[in-house]
VOGU-3710 file (C-alpha; in Angstrom, 3 decimals, decimal comma):
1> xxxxxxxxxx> 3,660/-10,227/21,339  4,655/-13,361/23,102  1,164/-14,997/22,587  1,157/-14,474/18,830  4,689/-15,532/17,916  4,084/-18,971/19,931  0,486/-18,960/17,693  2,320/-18,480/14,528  5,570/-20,661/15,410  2,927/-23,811/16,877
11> xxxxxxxxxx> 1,254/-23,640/13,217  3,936/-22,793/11,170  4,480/-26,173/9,562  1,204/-26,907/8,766  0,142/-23,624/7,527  3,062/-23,256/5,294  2,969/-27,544/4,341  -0,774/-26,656/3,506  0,071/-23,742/1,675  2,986/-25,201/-0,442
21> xxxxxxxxxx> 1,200/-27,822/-1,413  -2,283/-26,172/-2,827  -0,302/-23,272/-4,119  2,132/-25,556/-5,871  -0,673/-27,347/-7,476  -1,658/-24,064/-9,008  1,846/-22,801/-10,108  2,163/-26,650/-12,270  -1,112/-26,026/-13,497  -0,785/-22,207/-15,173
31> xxxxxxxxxx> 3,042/-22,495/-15,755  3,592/-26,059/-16,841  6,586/-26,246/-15,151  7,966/-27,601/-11,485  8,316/-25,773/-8,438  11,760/-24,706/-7,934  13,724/-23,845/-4,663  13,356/-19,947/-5,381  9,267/-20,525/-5,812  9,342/-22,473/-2,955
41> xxxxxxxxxx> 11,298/-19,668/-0,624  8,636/-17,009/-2,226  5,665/-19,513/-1,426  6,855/-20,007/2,315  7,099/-16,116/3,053  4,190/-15,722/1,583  2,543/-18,026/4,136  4,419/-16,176/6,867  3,391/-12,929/6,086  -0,090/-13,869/4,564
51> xxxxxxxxxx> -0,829/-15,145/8,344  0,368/-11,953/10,085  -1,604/-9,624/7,093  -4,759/-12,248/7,872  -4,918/-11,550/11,259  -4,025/-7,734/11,215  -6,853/-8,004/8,941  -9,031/-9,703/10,671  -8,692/-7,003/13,277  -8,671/-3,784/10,802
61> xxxxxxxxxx> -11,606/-5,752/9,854  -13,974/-5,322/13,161  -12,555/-2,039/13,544  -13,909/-1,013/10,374  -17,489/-1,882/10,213  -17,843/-1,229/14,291  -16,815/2,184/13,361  -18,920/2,607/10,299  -22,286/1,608/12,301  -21,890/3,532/15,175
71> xxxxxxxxxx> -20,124/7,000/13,459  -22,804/6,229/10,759  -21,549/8,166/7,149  -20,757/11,472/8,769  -17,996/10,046/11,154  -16,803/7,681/9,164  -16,282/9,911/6,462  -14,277/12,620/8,902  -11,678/9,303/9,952  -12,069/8,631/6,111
81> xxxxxxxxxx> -10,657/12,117/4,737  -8,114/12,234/7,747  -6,845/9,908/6,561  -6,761/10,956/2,857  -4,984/13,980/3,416  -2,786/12,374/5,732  -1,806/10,350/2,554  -0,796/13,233/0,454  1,072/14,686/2,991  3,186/12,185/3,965
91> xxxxxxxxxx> 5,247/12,048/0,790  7,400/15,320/1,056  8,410/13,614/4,405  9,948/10,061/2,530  10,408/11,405/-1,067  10,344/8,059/-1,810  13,864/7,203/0,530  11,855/4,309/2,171  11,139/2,224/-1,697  15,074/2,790/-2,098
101> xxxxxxxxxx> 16,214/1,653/0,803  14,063/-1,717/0,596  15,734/-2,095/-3,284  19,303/-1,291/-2,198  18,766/-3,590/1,087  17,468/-6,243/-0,645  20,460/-6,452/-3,337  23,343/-6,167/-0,749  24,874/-9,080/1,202  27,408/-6,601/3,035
111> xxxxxxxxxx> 26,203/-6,038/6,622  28,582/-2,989/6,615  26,533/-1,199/3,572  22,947/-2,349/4,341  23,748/-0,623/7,679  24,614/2,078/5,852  21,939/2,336/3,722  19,384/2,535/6,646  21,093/4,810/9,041  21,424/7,337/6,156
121> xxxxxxxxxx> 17,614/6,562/5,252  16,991/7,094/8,949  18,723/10,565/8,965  17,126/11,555/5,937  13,656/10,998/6,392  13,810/12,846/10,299  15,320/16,009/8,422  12,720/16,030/5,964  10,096/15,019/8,653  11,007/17,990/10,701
131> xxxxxxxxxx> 10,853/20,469/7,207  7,980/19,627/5,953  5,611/19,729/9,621  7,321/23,333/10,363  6,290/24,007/6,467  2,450/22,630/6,910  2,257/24,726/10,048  3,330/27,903/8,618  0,905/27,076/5,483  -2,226/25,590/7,626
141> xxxxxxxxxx> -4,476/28,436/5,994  -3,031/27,217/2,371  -4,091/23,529/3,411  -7,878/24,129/4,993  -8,261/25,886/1,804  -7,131/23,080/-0,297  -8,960/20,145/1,448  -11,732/22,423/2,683  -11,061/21,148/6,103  -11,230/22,745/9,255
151> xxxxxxxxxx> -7,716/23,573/11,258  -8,638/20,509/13,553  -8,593/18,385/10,553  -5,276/19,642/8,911  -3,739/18,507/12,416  -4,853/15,665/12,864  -3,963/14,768/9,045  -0,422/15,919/10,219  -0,109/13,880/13,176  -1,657/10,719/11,689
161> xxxxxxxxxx> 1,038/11,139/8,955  3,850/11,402/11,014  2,868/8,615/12,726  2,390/6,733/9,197  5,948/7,556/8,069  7,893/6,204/11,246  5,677/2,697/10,398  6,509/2,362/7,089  9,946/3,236/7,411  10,178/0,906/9,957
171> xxxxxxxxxx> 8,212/-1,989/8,504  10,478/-1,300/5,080  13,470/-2,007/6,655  11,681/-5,755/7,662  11,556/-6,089/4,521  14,768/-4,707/2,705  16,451/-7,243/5,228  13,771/-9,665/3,992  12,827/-10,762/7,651  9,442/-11,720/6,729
181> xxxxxxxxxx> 8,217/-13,563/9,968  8,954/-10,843/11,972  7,106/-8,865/9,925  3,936/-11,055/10,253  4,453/-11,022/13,949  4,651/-7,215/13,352  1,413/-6,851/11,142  -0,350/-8,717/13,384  0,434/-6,943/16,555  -0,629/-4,068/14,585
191> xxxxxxxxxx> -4,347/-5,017/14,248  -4,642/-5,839/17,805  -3,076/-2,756/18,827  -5,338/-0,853/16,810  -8,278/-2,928/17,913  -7,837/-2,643/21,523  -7,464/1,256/21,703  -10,378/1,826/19,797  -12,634/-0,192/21,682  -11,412/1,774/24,895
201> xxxxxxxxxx> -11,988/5,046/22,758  -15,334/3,866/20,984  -17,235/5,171/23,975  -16,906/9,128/22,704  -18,786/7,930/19,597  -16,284/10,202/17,806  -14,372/10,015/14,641  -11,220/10,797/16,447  -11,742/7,023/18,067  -10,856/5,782/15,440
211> xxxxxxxxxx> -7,434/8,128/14,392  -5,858/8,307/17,754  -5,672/4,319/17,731  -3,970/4,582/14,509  -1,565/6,679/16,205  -0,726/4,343/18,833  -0,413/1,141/16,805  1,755/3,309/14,566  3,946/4,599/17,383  4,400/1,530/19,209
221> xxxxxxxxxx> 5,220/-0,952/16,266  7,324/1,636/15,013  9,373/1,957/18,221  9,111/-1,497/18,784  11,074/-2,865/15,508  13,157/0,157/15,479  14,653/-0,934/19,288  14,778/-4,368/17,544  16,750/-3,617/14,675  19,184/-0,667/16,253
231> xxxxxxxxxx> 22,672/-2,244/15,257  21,732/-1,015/12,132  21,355/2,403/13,016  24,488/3,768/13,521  23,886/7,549/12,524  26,465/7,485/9,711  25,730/9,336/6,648  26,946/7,229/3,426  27,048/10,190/0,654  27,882/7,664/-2,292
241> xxxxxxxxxx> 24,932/5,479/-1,311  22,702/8,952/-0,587  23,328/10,263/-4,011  22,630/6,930/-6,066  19,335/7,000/-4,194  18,022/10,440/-4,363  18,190/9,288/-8,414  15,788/5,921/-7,938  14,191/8,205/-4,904  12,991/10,846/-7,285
251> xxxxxxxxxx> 11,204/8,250/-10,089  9,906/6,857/-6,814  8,745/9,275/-5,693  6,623/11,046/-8,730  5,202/7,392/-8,502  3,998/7,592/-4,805  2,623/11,226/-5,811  0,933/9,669/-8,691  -0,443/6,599/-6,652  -1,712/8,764/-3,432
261> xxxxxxxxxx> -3,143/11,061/-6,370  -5,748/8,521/-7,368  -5,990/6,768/-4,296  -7,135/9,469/-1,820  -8,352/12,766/-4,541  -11,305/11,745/-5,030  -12,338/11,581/-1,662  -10,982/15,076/-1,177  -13,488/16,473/-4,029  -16,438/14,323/-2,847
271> xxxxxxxxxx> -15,992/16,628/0,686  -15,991/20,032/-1,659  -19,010/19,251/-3,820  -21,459/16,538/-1,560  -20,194/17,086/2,315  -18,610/14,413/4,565  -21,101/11,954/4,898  -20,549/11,402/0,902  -17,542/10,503/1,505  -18,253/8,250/4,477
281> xxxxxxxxxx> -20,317/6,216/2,092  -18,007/6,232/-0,637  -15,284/5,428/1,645  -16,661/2,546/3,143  -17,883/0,983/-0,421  -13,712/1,666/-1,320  -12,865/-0,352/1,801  -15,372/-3,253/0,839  -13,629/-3,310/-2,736  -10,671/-3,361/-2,188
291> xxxxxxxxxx> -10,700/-5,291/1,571  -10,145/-8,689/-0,400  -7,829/-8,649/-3,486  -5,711/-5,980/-1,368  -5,156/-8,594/1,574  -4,392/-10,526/-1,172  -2,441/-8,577/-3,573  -0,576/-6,392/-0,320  0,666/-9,630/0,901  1,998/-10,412/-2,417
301> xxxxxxxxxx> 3,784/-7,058/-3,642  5,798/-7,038/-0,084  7,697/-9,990/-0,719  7,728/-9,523/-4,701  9,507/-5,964/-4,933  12,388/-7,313/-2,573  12,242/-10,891/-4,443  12,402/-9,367/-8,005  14,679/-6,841/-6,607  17,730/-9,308/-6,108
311> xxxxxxxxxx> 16,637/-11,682/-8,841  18,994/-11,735/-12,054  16,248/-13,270/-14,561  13,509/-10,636/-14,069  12,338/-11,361/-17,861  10,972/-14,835/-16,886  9,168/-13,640/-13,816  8,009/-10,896/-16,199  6,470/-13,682/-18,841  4,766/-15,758/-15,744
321> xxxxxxxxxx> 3,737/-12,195/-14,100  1,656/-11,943/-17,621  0,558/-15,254/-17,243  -1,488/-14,616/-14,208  -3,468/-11,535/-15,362  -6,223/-12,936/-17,193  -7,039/-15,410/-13,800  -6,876/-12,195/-11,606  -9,223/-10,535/-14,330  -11,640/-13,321/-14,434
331> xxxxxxxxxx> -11,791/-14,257/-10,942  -11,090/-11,146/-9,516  -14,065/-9,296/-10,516  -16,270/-11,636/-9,001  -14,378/-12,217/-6,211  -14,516/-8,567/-5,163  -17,855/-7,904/-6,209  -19,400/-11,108/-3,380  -16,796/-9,724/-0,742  -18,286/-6,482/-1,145
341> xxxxxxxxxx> -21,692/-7,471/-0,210  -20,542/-9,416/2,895  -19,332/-6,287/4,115  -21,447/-3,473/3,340  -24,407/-6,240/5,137  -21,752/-5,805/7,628  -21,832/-1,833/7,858  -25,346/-1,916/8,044  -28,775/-0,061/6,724  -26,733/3,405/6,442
351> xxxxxxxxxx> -24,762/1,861/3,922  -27,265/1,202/0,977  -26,083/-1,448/-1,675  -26,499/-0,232/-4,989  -25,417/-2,901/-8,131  -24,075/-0,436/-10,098  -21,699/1,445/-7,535  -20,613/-2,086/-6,665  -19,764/-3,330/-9,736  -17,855/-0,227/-10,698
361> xxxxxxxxxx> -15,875/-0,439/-7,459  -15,348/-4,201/-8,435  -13,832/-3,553/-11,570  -11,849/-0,533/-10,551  -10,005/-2,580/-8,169  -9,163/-5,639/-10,176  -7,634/-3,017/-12,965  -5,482/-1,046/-9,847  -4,252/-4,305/-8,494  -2,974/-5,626/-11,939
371> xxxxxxxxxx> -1,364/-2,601/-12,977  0,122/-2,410/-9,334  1,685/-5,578/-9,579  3,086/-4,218/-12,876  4,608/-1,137/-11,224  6,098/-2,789/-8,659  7,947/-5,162/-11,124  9,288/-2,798/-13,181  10,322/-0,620/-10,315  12,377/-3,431/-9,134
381> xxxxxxxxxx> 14,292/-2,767/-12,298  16,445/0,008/-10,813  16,114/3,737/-12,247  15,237/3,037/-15,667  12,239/0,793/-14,700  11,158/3,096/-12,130  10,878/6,004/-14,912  9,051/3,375/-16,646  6,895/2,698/-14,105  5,941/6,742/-13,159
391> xxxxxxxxxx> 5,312/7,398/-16,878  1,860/5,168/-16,652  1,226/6,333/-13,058  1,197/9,957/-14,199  -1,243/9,661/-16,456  -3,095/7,163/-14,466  -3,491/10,102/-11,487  -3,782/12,521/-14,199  -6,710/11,408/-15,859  -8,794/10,638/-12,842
401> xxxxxxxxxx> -7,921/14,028/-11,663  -8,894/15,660/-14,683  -12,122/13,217/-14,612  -13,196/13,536/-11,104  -13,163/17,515/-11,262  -15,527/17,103/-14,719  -17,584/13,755/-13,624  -18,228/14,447/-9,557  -20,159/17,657/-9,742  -22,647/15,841/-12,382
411> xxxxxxxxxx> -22,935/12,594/-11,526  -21,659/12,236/-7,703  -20,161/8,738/-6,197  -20,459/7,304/-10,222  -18,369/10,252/-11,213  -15,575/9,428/-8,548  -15,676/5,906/-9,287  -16,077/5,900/-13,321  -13,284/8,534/-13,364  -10,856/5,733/-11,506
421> xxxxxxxxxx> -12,038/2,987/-13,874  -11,343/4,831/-16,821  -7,703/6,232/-15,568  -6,711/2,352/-14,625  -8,104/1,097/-17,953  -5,975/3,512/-19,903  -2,950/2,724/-17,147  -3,607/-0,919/-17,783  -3,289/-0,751/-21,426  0,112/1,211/-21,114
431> xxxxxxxxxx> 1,867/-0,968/-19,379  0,872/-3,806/-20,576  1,321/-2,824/-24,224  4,422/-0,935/-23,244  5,642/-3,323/-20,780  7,002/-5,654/-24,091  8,570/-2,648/-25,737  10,889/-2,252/-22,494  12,290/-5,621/-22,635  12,655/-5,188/-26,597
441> xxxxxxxxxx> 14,956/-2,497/-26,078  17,313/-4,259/-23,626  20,485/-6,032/-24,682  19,791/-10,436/-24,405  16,691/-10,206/-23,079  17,349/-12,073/-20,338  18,956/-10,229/-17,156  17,401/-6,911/-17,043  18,650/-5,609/-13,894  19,316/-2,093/-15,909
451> xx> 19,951/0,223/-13,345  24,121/0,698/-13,162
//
């Protein structure tokens, strides 16, 4: 820990001078218009946590494709679903209290309330934690059924959720209080973390070598920034703040269904109709696609949601956020489509490239990035934006339900793919079309901070 905050603090001038300056260039160029001090601020924790993300990456990276080779499809898809199904069943234990409590954090200046606000969140999540594990294990048969998993499989999906939770609520509070370098410090201890335990696990050549690393990077940054930030956790349950969130937790939480919908379903219906190793291939094309413009856009969205959160003009970040979509669109899709051949040359022989899988995967995740940035905006917008927001993400994980249920049994990987491309170009459309019909119906037009 010591090692990498004396790496990040030697560079930080230069890294965030550099930075400032190219990214500045950039914002002139598209927007016409100076920098100004609340760009600036954004720009400089972006280069704090874009360093921390890089190297977690970096390390997520090599643990990847060193997994890939040597599990070869069939492993790789086991870790794969694991961690699919760990995705769904993590929400009943957050019901989105974690997006709430970075909102509410962000807003408040009171060190009184914000502690508050994440001792209740605290409280809240371990109840529902401890219901919904005693609830799995009483419905394990349900669940094998479901995912057509083994019992092995359902617990380890458990676990590795668990585990997931106590992260994110953890690294959500970093950023409610907007304490973005210790976050990078975080992220990056993270990757090594999860680097170093699976190359002392890689020897069993089994897919749990790479989950039970996941568990310990998990559990130990978890515990680590929880010890850090205790004098905020005061066990004190703050009803009036509890009941305005369980409003904005509920549209935020039909969103998080909708989202781990269409992130992780298809992989669960590649395992019923075409085995695991399917889904080790399809996984590992998923993680190529998405490795780049979701460094990228990840780094982005965790200081933007906090940052559009407190900010009273949300209309003109709105109008540049527009602005930006046809660059992503045009240089995205390229972009992702040359980072995924660097890395499935990476994974190796077992891994064949095929054009067309690639260049669905390429424009799949160009379309979910743009209409993520979307969702995140207008869930910064309180409870009327978040309704907003879960309106296009319903039918988004509807559709490619519906999609991948007709498409996979016919026409394999291209059915699981084509059915996400189609979903995110209908989810795109909504919300981009619809997007200007929000703002038309709000008083001035100009501070849309609607949620009182």
């Amino acid at each position: 820990m010591t090692d990498l905050e004396s790496f990040i603090e030697k560079n930080r001038e230069l890294i965030v001078g550099v930075f400032l300056t190219v990214t500045s260039y950039f914002y002139e160029l598209v927007f016409k218009e100076k920098v100004d001090d609340g760009v600036k601020s954004f720009i400089q924790n972006f280069s704090f946590v874009g360093l921390g993300t890089l190297i977690s990456t970096l390390f997520s990276f090599i643990f990847s494709f060193i997994g890939g080779r040597i599990l070869g499809p069939s492993g790789y898809g086991s870790y794969s679903l694991v961690q699919s199904i760990a995705m769904i069943l993590y929400i009943p234990m957050v019901l989105g209290f974690n997006t709430a409590m970075i909102k509410y954090c962000s807003e408040s200046e009171d060190e009184t309330q914000i502690a508050n606000i994440i001792s209740t969140t605290y409280i809240v999540i371990i109840l529902l934690i401890t219901l919904t594990v005693l609830s799995y294990l009483l419905l394990i048969r349900l669940l094998m059924a479901l995912f057509s998993v083994d019992p092995e499989l359902i617990l380890l999906s458990i676990i590795f959720s668990i585990f997931f939770v106590f992260y994110t609520l953890s690294t959500s509070i970093l950023r409610g209080l907007h304490q973005m370098k210790k976050l990078a410090l975080y992220q990056a201890l993270f990757g090594f973390l999860l680097l170093t335990m699976f190359l002392i696990l890689i020897q069993s050549a089994s897919f749990k070598s790479m989950i039970y690393p996941y568990y310990f990077a998990y559990g130990l940054v978890g515990l680590s920034i929880t010890l850090q930030l205790k004098k905020y956790i005061t066990l004190r349950i703050d009803f009036q703040w509890l009941k305005k969130a369980c409003k904005y937790s509920f549209y935020a939480l039909i969103g998080g269904l909708g989202f781990t919908l269409y992130s992780n379903v298809d992989r669960v219906i590649i395992n019923y109709y075409m085995g695991v190793e399917n889904v080790g291939i399809y996984g590992v094309y998923y993680y190529a696609s998405f490795a780049f413009i979701g460094f990228l856009s990840g780094i982005f969205i965790t200081i933007f949601f906090p940052t559009v959160s407190r900010s009273q003009s949300k209309f003109s970040i709105y109008l540049k956020l527009k602005q930006i979509m046809p660059y992503i669109i045009i240089l995205g899709i390229p972009g992702v489509f040359l980072s995924e051949f660097i890395i499935l040359t990476f994974f190796g022989e077992k891994y064949p490239i095929n054009i067309l899988l690639m260049g669905l995967f390429a424009i799949t995740a160009v379309l979910a990035t743009c209409y993520t940035l979307f969702a995140w905006f207008f869930s910064a917008g309180g409870i009327r934006g978040a309704r907003f927001t879960i309106s296009g993400t319903v039918q988004v994980a509807f559709v490619n339900l519906i999609l991948n249920i007709v498409f996979i049994p016919r026409i394999g990987l291209y059915g699981a793919i084509l059915s996400t491309t189609i979903a995110f170009i209908l989810g795109f459309y909504y919300i981009w079309y619809y997007g200007n019909k929000y703002f038309d119906n709000l008083v001035g037009g100009v501070n849309h901070d609607v949620e009182k």
